[in-house]
Backbone as CSV, one residue per row, in Angstrom:
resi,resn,N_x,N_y,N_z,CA_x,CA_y,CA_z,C_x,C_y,C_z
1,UNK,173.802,61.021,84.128,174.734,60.942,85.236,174.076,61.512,86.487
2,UNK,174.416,60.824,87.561,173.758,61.432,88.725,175.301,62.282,89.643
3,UNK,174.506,62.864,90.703,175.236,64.054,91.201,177.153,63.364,91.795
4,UNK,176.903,62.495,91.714,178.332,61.337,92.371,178.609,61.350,91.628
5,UNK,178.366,60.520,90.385,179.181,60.486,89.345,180.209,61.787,88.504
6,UNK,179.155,62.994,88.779,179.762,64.093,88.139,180.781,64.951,89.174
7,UNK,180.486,64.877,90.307,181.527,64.948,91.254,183.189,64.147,91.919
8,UNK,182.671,62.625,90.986,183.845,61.833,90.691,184.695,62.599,89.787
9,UNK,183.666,62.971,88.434,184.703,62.741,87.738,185.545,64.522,87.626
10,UNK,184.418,65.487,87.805,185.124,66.757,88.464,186.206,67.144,89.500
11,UNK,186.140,65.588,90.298,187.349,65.442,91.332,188.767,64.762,90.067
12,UNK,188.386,63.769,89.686,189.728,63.257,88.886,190.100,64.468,88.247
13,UNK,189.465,65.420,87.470,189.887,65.976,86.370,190.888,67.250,87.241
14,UNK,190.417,67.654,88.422,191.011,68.548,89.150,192.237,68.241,89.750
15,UNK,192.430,66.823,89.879,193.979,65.762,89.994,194.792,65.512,89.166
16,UNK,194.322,66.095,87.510,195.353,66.299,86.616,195.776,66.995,86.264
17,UNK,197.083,67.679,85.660,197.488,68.463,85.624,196.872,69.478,84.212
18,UNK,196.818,70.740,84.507,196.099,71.280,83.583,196.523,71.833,82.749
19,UNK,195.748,71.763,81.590,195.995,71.743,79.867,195.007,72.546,79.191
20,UNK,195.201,73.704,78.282,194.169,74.955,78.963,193.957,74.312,77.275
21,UNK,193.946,73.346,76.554,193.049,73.147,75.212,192.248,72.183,75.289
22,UNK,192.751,71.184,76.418,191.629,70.265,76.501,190.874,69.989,77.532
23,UNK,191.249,71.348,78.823,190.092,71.519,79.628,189.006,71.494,79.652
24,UNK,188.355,72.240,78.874,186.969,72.739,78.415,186.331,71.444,78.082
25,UNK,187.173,70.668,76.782,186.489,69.409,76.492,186.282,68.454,77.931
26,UNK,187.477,68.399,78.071,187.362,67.324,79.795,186.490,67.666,80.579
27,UNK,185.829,68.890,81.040,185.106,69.544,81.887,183.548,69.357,81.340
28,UNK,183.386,69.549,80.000,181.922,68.780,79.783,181.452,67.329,79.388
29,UNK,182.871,66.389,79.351,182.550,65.476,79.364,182.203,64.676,80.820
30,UNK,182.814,65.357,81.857,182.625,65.356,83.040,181.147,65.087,83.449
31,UNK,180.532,65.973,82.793,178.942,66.212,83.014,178.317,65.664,82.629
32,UNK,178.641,64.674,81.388,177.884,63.153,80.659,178.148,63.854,79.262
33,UNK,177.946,64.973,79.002,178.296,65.332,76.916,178.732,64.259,76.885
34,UNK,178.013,63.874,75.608,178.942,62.288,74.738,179.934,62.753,73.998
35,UNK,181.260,62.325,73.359,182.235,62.910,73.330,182.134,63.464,71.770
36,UNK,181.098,62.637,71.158,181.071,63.443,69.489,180.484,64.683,70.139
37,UNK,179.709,65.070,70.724,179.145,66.530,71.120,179.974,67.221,71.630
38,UNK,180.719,66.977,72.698,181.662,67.936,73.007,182.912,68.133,71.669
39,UNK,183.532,67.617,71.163,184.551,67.616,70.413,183.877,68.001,68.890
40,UNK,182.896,68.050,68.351,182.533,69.011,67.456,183.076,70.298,67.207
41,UNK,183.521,70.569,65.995,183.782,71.914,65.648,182.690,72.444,65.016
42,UNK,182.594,73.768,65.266,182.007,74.503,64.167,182.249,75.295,63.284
């Protein structure tokens, strides 16, 4: 992802209303994490 893209999508995510369990996930998928990586448990 280049610097626009991650600033798109850091702008949408800041336009929704916030949800303090699936922030974290939303916030690094933001950044390109593919979503099996972010959503992994350990």
């Amino acid at each position: 992802m280049n610097a626009v893209e991650i600033e798109t999508a850091i702008s949408e995510l800041a336009c929704q209303p916030f949800d303090a369990v699936e922030f974290p996930f939303a916030f690094l998928a933001a950044f390109g994490n593919k979503d099996m990586a972010v959503r992994q448990r350990w």
